[in-house]
Kinemage of the C-alpha trace (Angstrom):
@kinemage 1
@onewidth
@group {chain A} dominant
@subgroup {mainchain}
@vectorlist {calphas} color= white
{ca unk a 1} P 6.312 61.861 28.577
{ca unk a 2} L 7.936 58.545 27.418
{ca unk a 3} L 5.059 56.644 24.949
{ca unk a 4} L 4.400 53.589 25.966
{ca unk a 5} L 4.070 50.350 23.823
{ca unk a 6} L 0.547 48.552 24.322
{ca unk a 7} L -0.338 45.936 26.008
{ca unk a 8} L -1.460 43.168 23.991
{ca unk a 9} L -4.512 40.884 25.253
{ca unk a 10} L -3.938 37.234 26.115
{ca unk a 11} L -6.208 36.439 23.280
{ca unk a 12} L -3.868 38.668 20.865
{ca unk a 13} L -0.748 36.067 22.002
{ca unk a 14} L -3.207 33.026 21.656
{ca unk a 15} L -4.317 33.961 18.021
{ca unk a 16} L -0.538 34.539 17.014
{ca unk a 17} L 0.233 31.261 18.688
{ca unk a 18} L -1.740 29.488 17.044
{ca unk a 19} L -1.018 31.007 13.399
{ca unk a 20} L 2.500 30.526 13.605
{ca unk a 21} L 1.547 26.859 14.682
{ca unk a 22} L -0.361 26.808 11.522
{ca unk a 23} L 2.091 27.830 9.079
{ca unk a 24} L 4.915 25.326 10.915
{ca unk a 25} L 2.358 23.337 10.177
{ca unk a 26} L 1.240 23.782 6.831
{ca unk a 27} L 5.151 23.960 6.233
{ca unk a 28} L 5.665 20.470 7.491
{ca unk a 29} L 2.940 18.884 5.921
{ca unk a 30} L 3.863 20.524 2.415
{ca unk a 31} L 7.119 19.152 3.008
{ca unk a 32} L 5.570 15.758 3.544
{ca unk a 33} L 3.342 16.292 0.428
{ca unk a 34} L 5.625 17.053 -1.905
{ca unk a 35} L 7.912 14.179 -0.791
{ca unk a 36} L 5.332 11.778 -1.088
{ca unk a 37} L 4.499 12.982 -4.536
{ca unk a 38} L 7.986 12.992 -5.755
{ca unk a 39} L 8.642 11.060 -9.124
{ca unk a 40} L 9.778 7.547 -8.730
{ca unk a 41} L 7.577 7.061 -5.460
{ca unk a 42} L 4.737 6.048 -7.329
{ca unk a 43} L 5.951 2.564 -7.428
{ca unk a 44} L 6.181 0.358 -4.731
{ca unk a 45} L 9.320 0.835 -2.346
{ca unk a 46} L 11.453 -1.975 -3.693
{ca unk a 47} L 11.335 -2.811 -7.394
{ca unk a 48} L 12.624 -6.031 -8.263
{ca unk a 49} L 14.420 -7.382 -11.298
{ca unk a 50} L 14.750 -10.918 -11.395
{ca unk a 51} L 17.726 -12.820 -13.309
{ca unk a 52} L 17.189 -16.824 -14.543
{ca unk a 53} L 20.165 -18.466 -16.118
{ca unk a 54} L 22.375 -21.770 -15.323
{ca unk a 55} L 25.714 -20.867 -16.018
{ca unk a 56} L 27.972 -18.362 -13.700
{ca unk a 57} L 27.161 -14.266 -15.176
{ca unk a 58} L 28.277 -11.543 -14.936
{ca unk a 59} L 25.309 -8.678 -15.006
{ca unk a 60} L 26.697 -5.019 -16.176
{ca unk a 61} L 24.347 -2.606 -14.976
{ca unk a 62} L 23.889 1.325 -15.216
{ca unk a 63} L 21.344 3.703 -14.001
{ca unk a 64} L 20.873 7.334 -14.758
{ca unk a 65} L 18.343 9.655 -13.266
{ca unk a 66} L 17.736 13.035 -14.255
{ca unk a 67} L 14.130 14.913 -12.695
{ca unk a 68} L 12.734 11.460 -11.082
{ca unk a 69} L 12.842 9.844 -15.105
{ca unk a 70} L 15.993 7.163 -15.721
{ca unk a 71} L 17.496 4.990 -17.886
{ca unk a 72} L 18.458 1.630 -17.102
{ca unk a 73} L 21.445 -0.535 -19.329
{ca unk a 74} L 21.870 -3.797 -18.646
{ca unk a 75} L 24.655 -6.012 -20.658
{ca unk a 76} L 24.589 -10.040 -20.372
{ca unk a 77} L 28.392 -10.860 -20.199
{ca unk a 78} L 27.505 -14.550 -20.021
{ca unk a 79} L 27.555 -16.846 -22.917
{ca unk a 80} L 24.147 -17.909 -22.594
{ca unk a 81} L 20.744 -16.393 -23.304
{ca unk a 82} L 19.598 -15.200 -19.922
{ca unk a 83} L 15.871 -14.013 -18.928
{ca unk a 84} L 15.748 -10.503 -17.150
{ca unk a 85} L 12.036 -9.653 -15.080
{ca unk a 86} L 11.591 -6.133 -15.000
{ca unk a 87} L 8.343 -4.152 -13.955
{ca unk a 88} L 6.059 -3.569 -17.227
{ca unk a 89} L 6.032 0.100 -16.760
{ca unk a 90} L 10.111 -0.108 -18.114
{ca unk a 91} L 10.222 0.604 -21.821
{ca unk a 92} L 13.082 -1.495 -24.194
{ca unk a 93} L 14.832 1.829 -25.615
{ca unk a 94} L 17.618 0.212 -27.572
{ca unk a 95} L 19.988 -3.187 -28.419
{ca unk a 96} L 23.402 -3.606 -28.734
{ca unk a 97} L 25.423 -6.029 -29.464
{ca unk a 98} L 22.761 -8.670 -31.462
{ca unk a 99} L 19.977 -8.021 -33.783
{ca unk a 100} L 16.917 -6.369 -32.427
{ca unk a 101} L 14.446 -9.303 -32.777
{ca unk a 102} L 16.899 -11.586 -30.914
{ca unk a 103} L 15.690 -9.567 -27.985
{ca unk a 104} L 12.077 -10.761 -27.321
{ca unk a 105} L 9.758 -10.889 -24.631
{ca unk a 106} L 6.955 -13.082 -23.094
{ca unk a 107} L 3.899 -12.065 -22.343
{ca unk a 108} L 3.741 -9.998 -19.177
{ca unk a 109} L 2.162 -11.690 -15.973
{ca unk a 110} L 1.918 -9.767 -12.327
{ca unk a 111} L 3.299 -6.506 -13.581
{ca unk a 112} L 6.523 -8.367 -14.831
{ca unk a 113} L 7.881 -8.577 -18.748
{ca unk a 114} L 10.259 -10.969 -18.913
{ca unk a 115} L 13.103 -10.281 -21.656
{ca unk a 116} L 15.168 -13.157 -23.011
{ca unk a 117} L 18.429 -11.712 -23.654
{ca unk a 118} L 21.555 -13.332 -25.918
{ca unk a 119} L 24.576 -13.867 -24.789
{ca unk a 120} L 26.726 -10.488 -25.047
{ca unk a 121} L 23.535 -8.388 -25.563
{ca unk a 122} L 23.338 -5.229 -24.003
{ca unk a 123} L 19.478 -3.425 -24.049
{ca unk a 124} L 18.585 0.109 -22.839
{ca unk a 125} L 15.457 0.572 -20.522
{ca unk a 126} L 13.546 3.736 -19.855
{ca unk a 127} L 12.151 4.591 -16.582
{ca unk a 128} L 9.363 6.744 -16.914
{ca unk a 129} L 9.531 6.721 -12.767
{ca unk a 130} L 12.596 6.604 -10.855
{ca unk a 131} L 12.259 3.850 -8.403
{ca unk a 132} L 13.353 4.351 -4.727
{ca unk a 133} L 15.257 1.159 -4.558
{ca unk a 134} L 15.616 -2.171 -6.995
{ca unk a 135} L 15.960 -5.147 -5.432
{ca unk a 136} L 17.710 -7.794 -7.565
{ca unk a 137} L 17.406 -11.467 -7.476
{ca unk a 138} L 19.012 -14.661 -8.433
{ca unk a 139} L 16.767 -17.864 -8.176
{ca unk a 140} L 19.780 -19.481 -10.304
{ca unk a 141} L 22.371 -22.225 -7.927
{ca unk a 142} L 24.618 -20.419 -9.119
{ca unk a 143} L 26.602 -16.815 -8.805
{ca unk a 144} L 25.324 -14.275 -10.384
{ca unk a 145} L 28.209 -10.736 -10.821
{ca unk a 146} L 26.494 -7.051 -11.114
{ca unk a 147} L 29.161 -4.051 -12.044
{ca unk a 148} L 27.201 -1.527 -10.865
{ca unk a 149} L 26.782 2.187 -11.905
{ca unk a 150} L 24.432 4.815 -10.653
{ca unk a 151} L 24.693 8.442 -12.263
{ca unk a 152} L 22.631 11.401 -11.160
{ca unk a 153} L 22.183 13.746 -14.219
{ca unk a 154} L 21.321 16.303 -12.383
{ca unk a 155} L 23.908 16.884 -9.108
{ca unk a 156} L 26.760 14.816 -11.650
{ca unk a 157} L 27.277 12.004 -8.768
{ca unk a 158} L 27.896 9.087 -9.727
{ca unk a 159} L 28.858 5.814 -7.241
{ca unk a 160} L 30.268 2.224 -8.451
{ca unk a 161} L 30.176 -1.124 -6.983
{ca unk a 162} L 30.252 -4.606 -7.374
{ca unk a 163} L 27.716 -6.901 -6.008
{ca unk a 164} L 27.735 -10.491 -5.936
{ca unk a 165} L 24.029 -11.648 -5.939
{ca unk a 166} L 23.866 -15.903 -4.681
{ca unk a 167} L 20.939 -16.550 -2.450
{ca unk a 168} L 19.591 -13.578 -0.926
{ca unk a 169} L 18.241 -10.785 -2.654
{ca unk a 170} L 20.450 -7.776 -2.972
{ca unk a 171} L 19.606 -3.915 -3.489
{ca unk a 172} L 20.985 -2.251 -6.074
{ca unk a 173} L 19.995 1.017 -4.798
C-alpha cells in the first residue's frame, strides 16, 4: 500500500505564507536599516565646501575613504591666500607647504570653519564621516579649477577628473 503524503490545512499554507512574508520582510527592512545607518549618512546628503578668492585657482583635491572614515587634501595652487568653508565636524590633520600657524581659522558660524589658506599651501582634513556627496562652490567672478581624486581604500578604485567650478555649484562626488 503506497503511503501517502498529508494533506496540509489551508491554515497550515496561510501560517507559512505569512512567515516567509515576514522574513522577506524583516530581510528588506534590515537591508534598509543598515543602509540608513551606514557611516557617512549621518550628515546631510550634500556637504558643501565653499571657495572665496579673486584671482583665477586652481583647487587640487583628494579624497580617500576606507570603512565610511576619509581623508580630505586640498592644495591652493593660486598665488593668493584663499578661504576654504568646510563642515566643523572636518578635523585640520596636517600642512604642507607653509608654516603651520599660517593656516588659521575663524570662528565657526552655521556648522562651517572657514580656513584661510596661503598661496601654495596644501592641508590634510579628516573625515570622521564619509559624506555621500560634496557639493563645491565658487561665489568668486571668477574660474575656479578642481583636479580631482577619489580613492577607495578598501575595493583600491580610484577615479580622476577635472572640474571647472564658475557659477553653479558642482559635485565633487
Amino acid at each position: 500500500m503506497p503511503i501517502r503524503a498529508p494533506r496540509l490545512s489551508l491554515q497550515t499554507h496561510v501560517i507559512a505564507a505569512l512567515a516567509v512574508a515576514a522574513a522577506i520582510g524583516a530581510t528588506v527592512f534590515g537591508s534598509l536599516q543598515a543602509d540608513v545607518s551606514t557611516p557617512g549618512r549621518d550628515l546631510p546628503p550634500a556637504t558643501d565646501i565653499i571657495v572665496e578668492h579673486s584671482q583665477p585657482l586652481t583647487l587640487s583635491v583628494s579624497a580617500s575613504v576606507l570603512k565610511g572614515v576619509g581623508m580630505l587634501d586640498v592644495t591652493n595652487q593660486g598665488q593668493e591666500t584663499i578661504a576654504l568653508s568646510i563642515p566643523t565636524s572636518w578635523n585640520r590633520r596636517e600642512v604642507r607647504g607653509v608654516p603651520l600657524k599660517a593656516v588659521i581659522a575663524d570662528a565657526s558660524s552655521l556648522g562651517s570653519t572657514r580656513w584661510n589658506l596661503p598661496a601654495q599651501a596644501s592641508v590634510s582634513f579628516g573625515l570622521p564621516a564619509f559624506p555621500e556627496s560634496v557639493m563645491i562652490h565658487n561665489p568668486s567672478k571668477v574660474s575656479l579649477t578642481v583636479p580631482l581624486t577619489l580613492v577607495n581604500l578598501f575595493t583600491g578604485a580610484s577615479d580622476r577628473n577635472i572640474l571647472l567650478v564658475k557659477e553653479l555649484p558642482v559635485t565633487l562626488w
